[in-house]
N, C-alpha and C positions, 0 to 999 in steps of 0.2 A: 569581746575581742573577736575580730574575724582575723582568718589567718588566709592565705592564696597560693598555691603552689603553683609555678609558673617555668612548666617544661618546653617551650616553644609556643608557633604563634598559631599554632592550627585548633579548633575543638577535639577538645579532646586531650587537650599537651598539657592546658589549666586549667586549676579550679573555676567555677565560674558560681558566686552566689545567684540565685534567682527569688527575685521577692515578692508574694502574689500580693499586692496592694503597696501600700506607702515605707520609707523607710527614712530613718532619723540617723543620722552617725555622730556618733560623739563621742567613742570609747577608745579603743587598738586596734591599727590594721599591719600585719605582718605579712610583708612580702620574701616567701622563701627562694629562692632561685640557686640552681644545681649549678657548682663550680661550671664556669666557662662557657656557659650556655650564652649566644647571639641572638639578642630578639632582637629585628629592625622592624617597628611599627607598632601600632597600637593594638590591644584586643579589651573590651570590655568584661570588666569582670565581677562587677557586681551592677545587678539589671534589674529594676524593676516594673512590675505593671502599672504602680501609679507615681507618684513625685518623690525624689531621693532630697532630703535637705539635709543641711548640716555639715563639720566638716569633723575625720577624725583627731581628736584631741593628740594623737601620736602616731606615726605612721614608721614601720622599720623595713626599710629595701634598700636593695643596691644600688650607689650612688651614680651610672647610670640611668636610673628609669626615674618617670616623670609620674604624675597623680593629677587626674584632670577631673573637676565632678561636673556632672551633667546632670539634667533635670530631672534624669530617669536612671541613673546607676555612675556608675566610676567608672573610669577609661583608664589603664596600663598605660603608657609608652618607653620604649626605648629607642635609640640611636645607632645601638652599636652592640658588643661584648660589655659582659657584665664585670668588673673590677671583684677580682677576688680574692685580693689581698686579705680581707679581716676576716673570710671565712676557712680560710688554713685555720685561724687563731682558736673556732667554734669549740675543739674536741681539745683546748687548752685547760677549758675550765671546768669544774665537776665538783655536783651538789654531795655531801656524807652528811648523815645518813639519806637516803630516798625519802623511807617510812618516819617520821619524825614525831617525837613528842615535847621535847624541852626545846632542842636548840640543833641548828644545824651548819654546815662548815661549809663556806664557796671557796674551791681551791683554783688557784692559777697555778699551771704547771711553773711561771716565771713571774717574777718582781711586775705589778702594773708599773707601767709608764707614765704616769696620769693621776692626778687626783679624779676620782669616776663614784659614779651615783651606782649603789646597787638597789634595784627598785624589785618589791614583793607587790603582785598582781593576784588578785582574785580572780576564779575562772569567770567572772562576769567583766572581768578586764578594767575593776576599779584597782586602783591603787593603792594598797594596801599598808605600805610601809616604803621609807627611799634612806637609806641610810649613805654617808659618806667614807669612802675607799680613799684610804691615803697613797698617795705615790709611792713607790718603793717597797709594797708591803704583796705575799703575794695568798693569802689566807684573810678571810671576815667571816668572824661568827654573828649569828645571827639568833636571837632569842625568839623561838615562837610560840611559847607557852602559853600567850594571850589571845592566840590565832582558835577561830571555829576549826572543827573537821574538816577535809578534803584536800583538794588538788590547787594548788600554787604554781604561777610563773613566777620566775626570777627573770630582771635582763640586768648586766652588768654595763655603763657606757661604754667602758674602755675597748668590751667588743663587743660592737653595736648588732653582728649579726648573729649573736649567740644567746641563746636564752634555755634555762633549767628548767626543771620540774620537778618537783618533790609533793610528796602528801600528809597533811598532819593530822593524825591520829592521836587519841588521851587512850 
């Protein structure tokens, strides 16, 4: 999983990956961007020394900004202000326990709206697990007693630009 934080358009505002030789994409790329921030234009953000191929399998930004891959890295762009409606929704939902061993609880403060995918990521940004959220329900337990040790993403659809972290420990 690469992830990019993207404070404006200058060096320095964002992350920028830098790759000394070749680079393949094919896992998770998360673009965070801070309520109401206006990027007009593009900044490359991930660059390498030799050929970039591939494209990522999932990509999570605001529905302003654009993804352009190039021979040698990935291109940003935006048009305007960022739409930040679903990121109010972010501090809606929250992983119990953190520390986990059997089984652990995603809560929405409110009823989802939506039938939505709650998807378990490995820190290597494989896929883990994608269980189905029923509409109207505002609580999914989640059994990870079969999960190795460590560090876990969760993303929920219903808000796309929200994503947990928990660790499972035996």
């Amino acid at each position: 999983m690469v992830e990019i934080e993207v404070e404006g358009n200058n060096t320095g505002e964002y992350d920028q990956l830098l790759v000394n030789g070749n680079m393949s994409a094919g896992a998770v790329l998360n673009v965070l961007v801070p309520e109401g921030l206006s990027l007009n234009g593009s900044i490359k953000v991930i660059q390498t020394s030799g050929s970039f191929t591939g494209t990522f399998s999932q990509v999570n930004m605001p529905p302003n900004f654009s993804l352009e891959y190039l021979a040698d890295g990935v291109l940003l762009t935006s048009d305007g202000s960022v739409d930040v409606t679903d990121i109010d929704k972010q501090t809606d939902v929250q992983i119990s326990p953190s520390l986990a061993t059997t089984r652990i609880f995603v809560i929405a403060q409110s009823a989802v709206l939506e039938d939505a995918r709650l998807e378990l990521y490995n820190m290597h940004g494989q896929l883990v697990r994608s269980v189905n959220w029923s509409e109207g329900n505002n609580q999914q337990e989640l059994n990870v007693t079969d999960l190795s040790d460590g560090m876990y993403i969760l993303k929920l659809s219903a808000f796309p630009n929200w994503k947990g972290k928990f660790v499972k420990q035996n």
